[in-house]
C-alpha positions in Angstrom: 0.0 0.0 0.0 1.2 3.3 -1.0 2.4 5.9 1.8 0.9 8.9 0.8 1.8 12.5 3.2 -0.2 15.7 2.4 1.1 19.1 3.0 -0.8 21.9 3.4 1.6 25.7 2.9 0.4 28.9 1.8 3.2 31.7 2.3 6.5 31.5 0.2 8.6 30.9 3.7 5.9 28.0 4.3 7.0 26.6 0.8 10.4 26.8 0.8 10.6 25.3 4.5 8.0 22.4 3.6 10.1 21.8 0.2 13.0 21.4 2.9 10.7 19.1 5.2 9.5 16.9 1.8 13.0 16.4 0.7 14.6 15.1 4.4 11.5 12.4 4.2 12.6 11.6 0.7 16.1 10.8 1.8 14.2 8.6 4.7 11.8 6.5 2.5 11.8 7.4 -1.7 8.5 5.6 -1.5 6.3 8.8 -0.2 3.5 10.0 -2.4 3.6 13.7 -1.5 0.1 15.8 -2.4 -1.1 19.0 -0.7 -1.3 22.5 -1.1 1.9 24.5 -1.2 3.8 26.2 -4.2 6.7 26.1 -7.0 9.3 25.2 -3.8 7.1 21.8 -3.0 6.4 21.0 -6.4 10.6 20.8 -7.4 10.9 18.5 -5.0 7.9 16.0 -6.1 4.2 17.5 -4.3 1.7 16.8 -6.6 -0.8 20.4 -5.9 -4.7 19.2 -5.9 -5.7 22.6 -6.5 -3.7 25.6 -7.5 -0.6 27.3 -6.6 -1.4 28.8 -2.8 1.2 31.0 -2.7 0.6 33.3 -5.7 -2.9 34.3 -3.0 -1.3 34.7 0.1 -1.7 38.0 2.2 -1.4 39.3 5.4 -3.2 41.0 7.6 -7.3 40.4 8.5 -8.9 42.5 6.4 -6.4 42.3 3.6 -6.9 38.7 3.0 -10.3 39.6 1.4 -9.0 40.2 -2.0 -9.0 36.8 -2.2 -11.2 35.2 0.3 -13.4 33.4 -3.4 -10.1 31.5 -3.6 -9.4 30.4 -0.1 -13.1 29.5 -0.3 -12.7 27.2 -3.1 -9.5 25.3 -2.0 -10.8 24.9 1.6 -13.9 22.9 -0.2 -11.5 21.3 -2.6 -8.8 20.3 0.3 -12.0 18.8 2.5 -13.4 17.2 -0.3 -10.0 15.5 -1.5 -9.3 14.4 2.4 -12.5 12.5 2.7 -12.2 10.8 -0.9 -9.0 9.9 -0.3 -6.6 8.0 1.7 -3.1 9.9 3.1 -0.8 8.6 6.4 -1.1 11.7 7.6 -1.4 15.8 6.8 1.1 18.3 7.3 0.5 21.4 8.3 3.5 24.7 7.4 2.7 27.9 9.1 -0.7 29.7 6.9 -2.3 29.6 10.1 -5.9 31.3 8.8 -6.4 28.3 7.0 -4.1 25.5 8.6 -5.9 26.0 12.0 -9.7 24.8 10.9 -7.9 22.0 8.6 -6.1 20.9 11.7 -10.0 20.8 13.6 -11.1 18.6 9.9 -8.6 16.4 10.4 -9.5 16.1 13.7 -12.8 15.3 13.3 -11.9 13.3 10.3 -9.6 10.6 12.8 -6.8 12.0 9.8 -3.2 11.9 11.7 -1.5 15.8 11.0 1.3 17.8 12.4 1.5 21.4 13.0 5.3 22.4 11.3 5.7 26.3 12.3 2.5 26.4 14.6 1.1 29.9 15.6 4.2 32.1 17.4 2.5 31.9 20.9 5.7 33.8 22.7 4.7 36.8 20.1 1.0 37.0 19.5 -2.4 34.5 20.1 -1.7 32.4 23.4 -5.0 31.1 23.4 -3.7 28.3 20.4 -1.4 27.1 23.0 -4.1 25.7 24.8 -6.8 25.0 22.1 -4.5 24.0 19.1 -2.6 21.2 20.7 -6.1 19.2 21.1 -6.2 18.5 17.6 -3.0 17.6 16.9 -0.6 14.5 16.8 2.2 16.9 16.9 3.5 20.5 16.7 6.9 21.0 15.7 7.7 24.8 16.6 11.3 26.6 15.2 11.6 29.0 18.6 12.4 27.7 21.7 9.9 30.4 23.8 7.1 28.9 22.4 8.3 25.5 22.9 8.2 26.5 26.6 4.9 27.9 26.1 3.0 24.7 24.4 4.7 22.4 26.4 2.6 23.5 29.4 -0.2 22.2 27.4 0.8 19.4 25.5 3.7 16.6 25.7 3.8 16.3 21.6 5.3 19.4 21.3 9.2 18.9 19.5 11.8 21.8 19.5 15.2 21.2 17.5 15.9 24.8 16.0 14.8 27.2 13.3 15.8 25.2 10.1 17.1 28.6 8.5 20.3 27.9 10.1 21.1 24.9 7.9 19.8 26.2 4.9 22.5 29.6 5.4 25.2 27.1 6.8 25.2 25.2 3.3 24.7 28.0 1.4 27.2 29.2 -1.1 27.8 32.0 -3.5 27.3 31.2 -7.3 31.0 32.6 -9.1 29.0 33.7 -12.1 26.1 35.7 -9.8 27.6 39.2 -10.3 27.9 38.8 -13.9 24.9 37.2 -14.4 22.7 39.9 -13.2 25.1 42.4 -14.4 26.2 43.8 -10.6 29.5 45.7 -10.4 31.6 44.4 -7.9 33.4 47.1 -7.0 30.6 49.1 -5.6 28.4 48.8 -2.5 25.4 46.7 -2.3 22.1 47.2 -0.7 19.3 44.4 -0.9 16.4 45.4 -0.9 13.0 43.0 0.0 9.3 44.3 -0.6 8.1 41.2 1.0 6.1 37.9 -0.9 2.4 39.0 -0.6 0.9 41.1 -2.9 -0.2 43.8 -0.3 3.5 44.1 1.0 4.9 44.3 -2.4 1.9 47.4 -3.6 3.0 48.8 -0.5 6.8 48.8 -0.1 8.4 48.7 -3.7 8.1 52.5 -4.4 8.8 53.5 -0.9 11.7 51.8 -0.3 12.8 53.1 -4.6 12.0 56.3 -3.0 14.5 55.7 -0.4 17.1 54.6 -2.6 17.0 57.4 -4.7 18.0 59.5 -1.4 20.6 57.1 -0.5 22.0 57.2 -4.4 22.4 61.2 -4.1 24.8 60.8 -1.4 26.6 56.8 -2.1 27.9 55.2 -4.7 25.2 51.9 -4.5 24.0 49.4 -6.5 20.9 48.1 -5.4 19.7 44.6 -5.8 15.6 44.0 -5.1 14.6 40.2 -4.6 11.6 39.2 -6.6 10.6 36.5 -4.2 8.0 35.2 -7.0 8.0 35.0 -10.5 4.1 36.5 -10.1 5.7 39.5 -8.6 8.7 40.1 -10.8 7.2 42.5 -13.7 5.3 44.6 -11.1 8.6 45.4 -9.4 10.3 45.6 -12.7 7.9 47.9 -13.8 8.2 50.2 -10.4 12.1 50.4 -11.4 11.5 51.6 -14.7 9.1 54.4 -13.2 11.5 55.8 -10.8 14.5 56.4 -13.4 16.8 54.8 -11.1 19.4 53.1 -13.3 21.8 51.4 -10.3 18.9 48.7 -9.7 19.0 45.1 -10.6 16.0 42.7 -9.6 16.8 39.4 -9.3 14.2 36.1 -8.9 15.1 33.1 -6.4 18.2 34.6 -5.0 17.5 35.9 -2.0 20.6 34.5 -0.2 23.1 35.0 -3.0 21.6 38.9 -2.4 21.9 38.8 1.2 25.4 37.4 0.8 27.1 40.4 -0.9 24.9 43.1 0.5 26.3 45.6 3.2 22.7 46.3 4.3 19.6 44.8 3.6 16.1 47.1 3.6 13.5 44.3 4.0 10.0 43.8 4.7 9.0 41.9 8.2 9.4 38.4 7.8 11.7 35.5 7.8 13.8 37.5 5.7 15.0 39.9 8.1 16.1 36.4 10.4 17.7 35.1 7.4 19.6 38.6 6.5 20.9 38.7 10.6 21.9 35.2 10.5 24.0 35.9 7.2 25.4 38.8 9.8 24.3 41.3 7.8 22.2 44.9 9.4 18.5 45.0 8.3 16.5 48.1 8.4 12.8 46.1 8.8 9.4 47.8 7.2 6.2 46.6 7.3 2.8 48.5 6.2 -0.8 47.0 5.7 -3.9 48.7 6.3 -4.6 50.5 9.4 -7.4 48.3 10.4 -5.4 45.2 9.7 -2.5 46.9 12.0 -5.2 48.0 14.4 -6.7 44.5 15.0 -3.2 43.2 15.4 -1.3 45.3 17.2 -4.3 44.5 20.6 -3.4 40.6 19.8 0.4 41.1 20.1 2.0 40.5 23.3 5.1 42.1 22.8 6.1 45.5 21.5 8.2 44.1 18.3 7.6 43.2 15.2 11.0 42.2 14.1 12.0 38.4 14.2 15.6 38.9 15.1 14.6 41.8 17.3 12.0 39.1 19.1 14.2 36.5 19.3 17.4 38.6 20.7 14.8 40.1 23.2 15.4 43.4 22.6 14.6 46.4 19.6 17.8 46.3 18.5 17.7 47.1 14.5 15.3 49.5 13.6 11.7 49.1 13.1 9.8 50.8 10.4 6.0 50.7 11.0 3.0 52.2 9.1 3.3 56.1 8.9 6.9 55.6 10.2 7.6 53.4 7.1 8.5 56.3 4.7 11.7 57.1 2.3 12.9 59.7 4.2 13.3 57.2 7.6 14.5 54.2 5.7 16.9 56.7 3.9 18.1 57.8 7.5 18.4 54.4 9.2 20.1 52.4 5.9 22.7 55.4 6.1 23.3 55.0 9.8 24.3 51.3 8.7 26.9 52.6 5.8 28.2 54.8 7.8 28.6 52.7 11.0 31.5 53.2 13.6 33.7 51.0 14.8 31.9 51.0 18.7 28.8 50.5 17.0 29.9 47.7 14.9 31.1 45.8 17.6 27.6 46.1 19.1 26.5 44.7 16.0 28.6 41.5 15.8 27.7 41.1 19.2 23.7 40.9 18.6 24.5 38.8 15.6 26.4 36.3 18.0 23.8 35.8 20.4 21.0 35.6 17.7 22.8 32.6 16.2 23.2 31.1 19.6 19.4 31.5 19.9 18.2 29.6 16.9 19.9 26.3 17.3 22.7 24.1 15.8 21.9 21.1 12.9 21.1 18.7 12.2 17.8 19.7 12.4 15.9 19.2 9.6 16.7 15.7 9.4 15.8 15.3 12.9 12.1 16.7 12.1 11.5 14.6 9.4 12.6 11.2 11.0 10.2 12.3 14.0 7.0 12.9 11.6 8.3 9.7 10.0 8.7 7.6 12.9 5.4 9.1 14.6 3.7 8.7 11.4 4.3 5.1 10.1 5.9 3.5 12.9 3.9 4.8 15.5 
């Protein structure tokens, strides 16, 4: 009888770090069928999408998930419907939490086996899944150790074993032919710069942060190098270049580390990116703007007074946070300068956070150490 795993993702982190998950349980058994919903990430590495790619519709934000509330509508019948026809070992849930969180309550109902990978961050916003979520799980496998401390209370099938960023950056290495390539000149400075991977952060950021690099051009020598995190996204932010007249910018697809590699600071949306930029050691000036309801509803649900993962995890606001009206050129033109222009006292506070962030998110194997639990849980449980 065929072993059959379905994963459920909807955000381009959730894809990349399921395609990750999908791959390790390759390497245990090449015998899984893997189906779900996910994106491009999970289907290079062999998921088979019952539906349509769930990445190109993800948002953020409550009321800016509306745009496409038809489609989440659709899949969510589509997912139930293909669950009850059909038999799968067990689902896997990756982060997407608006929609992971009732499939987790199906499967419950259903007597389907699934696993929470990247539950809700409990430590940072929405407590009350600590208690309620772990009822319908077999398992919740969470990247930060605060809210391992916090689930645990509530549950003994709660697994903590690091944020898998920190192998994927370990591995990593710089393509040779990358700067010619995308036609960057070496001998200048580089700023990365990420708008985010929903559609709302992207309409939102782009011009801003072009705006800002227009200030920073007047007074550096910069080449700036934007990371289309989608190839859905890619001609919009092409097409924002070409509006601003700035001639210094390259945008690049599915390169986000190679960008964050030969960057000297990194302008970036709120997200796993800004984690990924700190652990590659490298200062992030972090934006973030939806809509002022949507900030509104979540700012009463957050505990703490962050937004910033590294900022979070180090336990302090250490690199600077750009949020809604404060998310403007001329700030992000001010605090990216600060960064170029960096002394030597203040770079030594820098390593420092850097240090103690990477002592904070674990050590590998970990990956591997995921997978073999689902596995074991899964079919030899």
């Amino acid at each position: 009888m065929n072993k059959v795993l379905f994963f459920s993702a909807g955000e381009i982190s959730g894809d990349i770090h399921a395609a990750n998950l999908i791959m390790a349980l390759k390497n245990l058994d090449k015998d899984i069928e893997f189906v779900g919903n996910g994106g491009k990430n999970m289907v290079k590495t062999g998921l088979k999408i019952i539906y349509k790619d769930m990445v190109s519709y993800s948002t953020v934000g409550l009321t800016d998930s509306l745009r496409f509330l038809k489609f989440h509508k659709e899949n969510w019948k589509f997912t139930t419907e293909y669950l009850k026809n059909n038999k799968v070992d067990a689902v896997i849930l990756v982060d997407h939490q608006g929609f992971n969180i009732p499939l987790a309550k199906f499967c419950k109902k259903n007597k389907i086996k699934v696993y929470y990978y990247f539950p809700p961050h409990v430590s940072i916003w929405g407590k009350w899944n600590a208690k309620k979520l772990p009822k319908f799980l077999d398992g919740l496998f969470v990247p930060f150790f605060d809210d391992y401390l916090i689930y645990k209370k509530f549950t003994s099938k709660v697994y903590y074993y690091g944020h898998p960023i920190v192998e994927n950056i370990e591995k990593f290495e710089l393509n040779k032919d990358f700067f010619e390539k995308y036609n960057i000149e070496k001998n200048k400075q580089i700023i990365g710069i990420f708008p985010g991977s929903r559609y709302q952060e992207i309409e939102g950021l782009t011009k801003i942060m072009l705006d800002a690099a227009k200030l920073i051009s007047k007074e550096f020598d910069i080449h700036f190098v934007i990371s289309s995190a989608y190839p859905v996204f890619t001609d919009y932010i092409s097409s924002m270049v070409e509006k601003s007249g700035l001639t210094n910018v390259s945008v690049v697809q599915n390169e986000s580390y190679s960008i964050m590699k030969i960057s000297k600071v990194i302008i970036a949306a709120s997200g796993t990116t800004t984690l990924e930029a700190s652990l590659f050691e490298k200062p992030v000036v972090i934006c973030y703007k939806i809509s002022n309801l949507s900030f509104f509803i979540g700012k009463m649900l957050v505990r703490k007074k962050m937004i910033g993962m590294p900022n979070i995890i180090f336990g302090e606001k250490f690199l600077p946070e750009l949020l809604q009206k404060n998310c403007n050129e001329n700030k992000i033109y001010k605090k990216t300068v600060e960064f170029l222009k960096i002394s030597e006292q203040e770079k030594i506070k820098l390593n420092n956070f850097f240090r103690i962030l990477k002592e904070k998110v674990g050590k590998p194997p970990i990956i591997e150490k995921i997978a073999s639990k689902i596995y074991e849980e899964t079919f030899n449980g």
